[in-house]
C-alpha positions in Angstrom: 11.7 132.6 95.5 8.5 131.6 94.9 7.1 131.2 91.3 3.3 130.4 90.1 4.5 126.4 88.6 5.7 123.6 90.1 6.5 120.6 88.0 5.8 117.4 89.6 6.6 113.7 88.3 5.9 111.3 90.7 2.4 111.1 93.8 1.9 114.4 92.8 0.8 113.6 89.4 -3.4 113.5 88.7 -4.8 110.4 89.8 -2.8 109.8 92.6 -2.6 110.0 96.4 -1.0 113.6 97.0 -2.9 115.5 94.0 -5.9 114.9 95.8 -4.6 116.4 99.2 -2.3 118.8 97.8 -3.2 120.2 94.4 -7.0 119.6 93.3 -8.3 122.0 96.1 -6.7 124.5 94.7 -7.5 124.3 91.3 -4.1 124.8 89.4 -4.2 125.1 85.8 -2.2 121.7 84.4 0.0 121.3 81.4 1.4 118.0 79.9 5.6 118.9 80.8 9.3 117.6 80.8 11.9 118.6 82.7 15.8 117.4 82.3 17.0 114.4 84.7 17.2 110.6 85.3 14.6 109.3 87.6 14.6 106.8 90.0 12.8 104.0 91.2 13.4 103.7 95.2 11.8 100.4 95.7 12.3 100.4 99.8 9.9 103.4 100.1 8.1 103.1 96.5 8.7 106.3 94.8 10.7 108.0 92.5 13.2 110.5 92.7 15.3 112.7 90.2 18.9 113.4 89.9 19.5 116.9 88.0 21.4 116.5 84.4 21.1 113.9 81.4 17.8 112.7 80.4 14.5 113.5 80.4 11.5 113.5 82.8 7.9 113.4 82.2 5.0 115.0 84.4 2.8 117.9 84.6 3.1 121.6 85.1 0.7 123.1 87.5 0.2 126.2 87.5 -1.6 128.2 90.5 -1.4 132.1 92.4 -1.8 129.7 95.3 1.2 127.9 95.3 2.8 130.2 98.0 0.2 128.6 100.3 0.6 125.0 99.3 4.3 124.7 98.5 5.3 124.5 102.0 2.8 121.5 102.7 4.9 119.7 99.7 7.8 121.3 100.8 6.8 118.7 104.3 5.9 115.6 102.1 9.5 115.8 100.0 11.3 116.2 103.6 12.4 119.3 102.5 13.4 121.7 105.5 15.4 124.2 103.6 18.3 122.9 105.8 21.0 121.1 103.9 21.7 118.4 106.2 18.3 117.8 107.0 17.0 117.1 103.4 15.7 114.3 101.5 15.2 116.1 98.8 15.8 119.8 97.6 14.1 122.3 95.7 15.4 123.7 93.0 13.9 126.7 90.4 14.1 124.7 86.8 13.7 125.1 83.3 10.7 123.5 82.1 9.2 122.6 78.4 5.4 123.1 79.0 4.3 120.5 76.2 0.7 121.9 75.5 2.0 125.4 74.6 5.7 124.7 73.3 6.8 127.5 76.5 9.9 126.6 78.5 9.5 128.1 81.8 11.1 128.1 85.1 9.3 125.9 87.8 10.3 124.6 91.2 10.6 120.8 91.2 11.9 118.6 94.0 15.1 116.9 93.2 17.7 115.0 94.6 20.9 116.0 96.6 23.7 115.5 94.2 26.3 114.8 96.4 23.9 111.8 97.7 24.1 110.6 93.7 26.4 107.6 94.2 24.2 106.2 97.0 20.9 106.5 94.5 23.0 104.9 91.6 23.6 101.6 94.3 20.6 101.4 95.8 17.9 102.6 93.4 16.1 101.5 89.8 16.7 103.7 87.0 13.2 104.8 85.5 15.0 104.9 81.7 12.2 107.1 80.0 11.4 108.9 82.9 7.8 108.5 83.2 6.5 107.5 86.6 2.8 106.9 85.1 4.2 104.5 82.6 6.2 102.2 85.4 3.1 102.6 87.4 0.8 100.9 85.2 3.7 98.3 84.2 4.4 97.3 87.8 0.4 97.1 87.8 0.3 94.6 85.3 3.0 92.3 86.3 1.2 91.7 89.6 
């Protein structure tokens, strides 16, 4: 199913590496969002992930009729194939509070495999207030 908004939280996010490759060319409206979840830090590869249910994740709301022509280049950068046994991550349709207009709406956003959830609780960092930019700019500062 493909909707017009994907809510993104981590490279994806304005400013860094992948919104410049991904999302600025095609110009998708952006809305300050948040979207239910713990994130996760994975330190070996140096971004974060998020496992569906308590909590709360920060990021942005893009919104674009092109999204059907960039969702399967994401779809490549996520590792997801659409293929259970083949994914890193999966893509779920999710509810999502847009924060600029008070709107909840359904988005896709990239999660992670819940039967995989014990392995991310050993060997990953939990991001408390799930806001990537935030531990960004800390991790910045304590170099």
């Amino acid at each position: 199913m493909y909707l017009n908004n994907l809510f993104v939280y981590g490279t994806l996010l304005p400013g860094l590496a992948n919104y410049k490759r991904f999302i600025e060319p095609y110009k998708a409206k952006s809305f300050q969002a948040r979207a239910g979840g713990t994130m996760y830090y994975l330190p070996n590869d140096g971004y974060p992930v998020v496992l569906a249910g308590e909590g709360q994740v920060k990021g942005v709301l893009y919104e674009t009729r092109d999204l059907r022509i960039v969702l399967p280049e994401i779809d490549e950068i996520e590792k997801f194939t659409g293929v259970e046994s083949q994914n890193l991550l999966i893509r779920e349709i999710m509810d999502v509070e847009n924060l600029d207009t008070g709107e909840t709406v359904k988005a896709h956003m990239y999660l992670w495999p819940p039967e995989r959830a014990q392995w991310l609780k050993e060997n990953a960092e939990v991001i408390a207030d799930g806001d990537w930019a935030r531990f960004l700019k800390e991790k910045e500062g304590n170099r």
